[in-house]
C-alpha positions in Angstrom: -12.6 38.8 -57.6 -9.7 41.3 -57.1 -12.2 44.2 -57.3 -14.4 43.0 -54.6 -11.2 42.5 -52.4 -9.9 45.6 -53.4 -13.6 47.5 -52.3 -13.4 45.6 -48.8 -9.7 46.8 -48.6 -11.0 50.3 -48.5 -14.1 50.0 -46.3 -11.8 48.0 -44.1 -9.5 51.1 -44.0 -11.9 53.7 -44.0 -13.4 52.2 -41.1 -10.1 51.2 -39.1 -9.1 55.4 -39.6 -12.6 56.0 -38.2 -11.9 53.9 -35.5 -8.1 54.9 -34.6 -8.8 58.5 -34.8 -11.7 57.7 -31.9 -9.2 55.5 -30.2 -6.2 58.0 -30.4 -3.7 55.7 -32.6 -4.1 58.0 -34.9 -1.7 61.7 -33.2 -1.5 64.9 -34.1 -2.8 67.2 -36.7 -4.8 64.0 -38.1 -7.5 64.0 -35.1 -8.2 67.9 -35.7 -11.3 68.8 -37.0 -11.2 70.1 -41.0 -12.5 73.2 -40.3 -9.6 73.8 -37.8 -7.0 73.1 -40.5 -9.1 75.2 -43.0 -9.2 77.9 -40.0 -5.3 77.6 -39.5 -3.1 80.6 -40.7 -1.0 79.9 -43.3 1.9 78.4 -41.4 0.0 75.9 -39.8 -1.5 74.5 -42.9 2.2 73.8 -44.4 2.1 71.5 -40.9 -0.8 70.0 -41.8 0.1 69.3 -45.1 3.6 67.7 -43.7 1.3 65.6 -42.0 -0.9 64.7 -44.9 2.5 63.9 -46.9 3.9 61.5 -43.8 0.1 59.9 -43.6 0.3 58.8 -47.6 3.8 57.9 -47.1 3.2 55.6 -44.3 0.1 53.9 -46.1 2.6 53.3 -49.1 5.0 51.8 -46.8 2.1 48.7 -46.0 0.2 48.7 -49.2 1.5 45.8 -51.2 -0.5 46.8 -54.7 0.3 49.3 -57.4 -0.6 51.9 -55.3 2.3 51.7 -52.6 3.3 54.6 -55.3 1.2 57.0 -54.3 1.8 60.4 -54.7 4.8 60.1 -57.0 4.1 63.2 -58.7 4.0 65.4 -55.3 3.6 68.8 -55.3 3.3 71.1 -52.3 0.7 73.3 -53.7 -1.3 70.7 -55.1 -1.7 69.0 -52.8 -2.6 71.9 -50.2 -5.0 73.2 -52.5 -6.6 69.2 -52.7 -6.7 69.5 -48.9 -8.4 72.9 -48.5 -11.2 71.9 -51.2 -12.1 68.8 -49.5 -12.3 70.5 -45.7 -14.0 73.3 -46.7 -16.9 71.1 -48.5 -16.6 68.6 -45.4 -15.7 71.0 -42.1 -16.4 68.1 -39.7 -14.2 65.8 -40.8 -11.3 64.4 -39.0 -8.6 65.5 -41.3 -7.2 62.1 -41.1 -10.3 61.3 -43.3 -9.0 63.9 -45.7 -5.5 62.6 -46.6 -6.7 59.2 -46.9 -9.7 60.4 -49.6 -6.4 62.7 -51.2 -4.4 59.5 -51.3 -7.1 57.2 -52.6 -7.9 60.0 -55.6 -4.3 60.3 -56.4 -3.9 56.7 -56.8 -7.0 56.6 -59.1 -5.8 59.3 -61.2 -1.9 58.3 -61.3 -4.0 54.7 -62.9 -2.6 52.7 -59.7 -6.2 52.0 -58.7 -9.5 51.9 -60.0 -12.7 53.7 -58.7 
């Protein structure tokens, strides 16, 4: 039973980011396209990536499971690099999409959350 709740937990929030990026909740770098932050000289990645790093932060702050610990092991360049592989392979993206899919695989690998 917890697995099938968790599942609808993350359709649920896949499709509310969907939504509040269309509905401009979400601001900022997060409604850009991924091929814009992919585009983006180097400086305006590091933005990005501050924005990536305050996204995951923020979805700790309301996640009452395991994974509110997200991203314990942060590193800048790890991260970045995460970021950069996923928009190049997806360029039409809203980048929002991309930190939440970084988030969700760091909490999978860090063994707070299961596939």
């Amino acid at each position: 039973m917890p697995k099938i709740l968790t599942v609808m937990l993350v359709l649920l929030v896949a499709s509310v980011i969907e939504a509040d990026a269309l509905q401009g909740r979400i601001l900022s770098f997060g409604t850009n396209a991924c091929e814009d932050f992919v585009a983006a000289p180097e400086q305006s990645q590091q933005m990005y990536l501050s924005w990536a790093v305050g996204f995951i932060s923020g979805a700790n702050m309301f996640d009452q499971s395991d994974a509110r610990l997200t991203g314990s092991k942060y590193t800048p360049g790890s991260f970045l690099l995460w970021l950069k592989n996923y928009c190049t392979q997806k360029p039409l993206a809203v980048f929002v999409e991309a930190a939440s899919k970084l988030r969700e695989e760091l909490a999978v690998n860090e063994g707070l959350k299961s596939r």
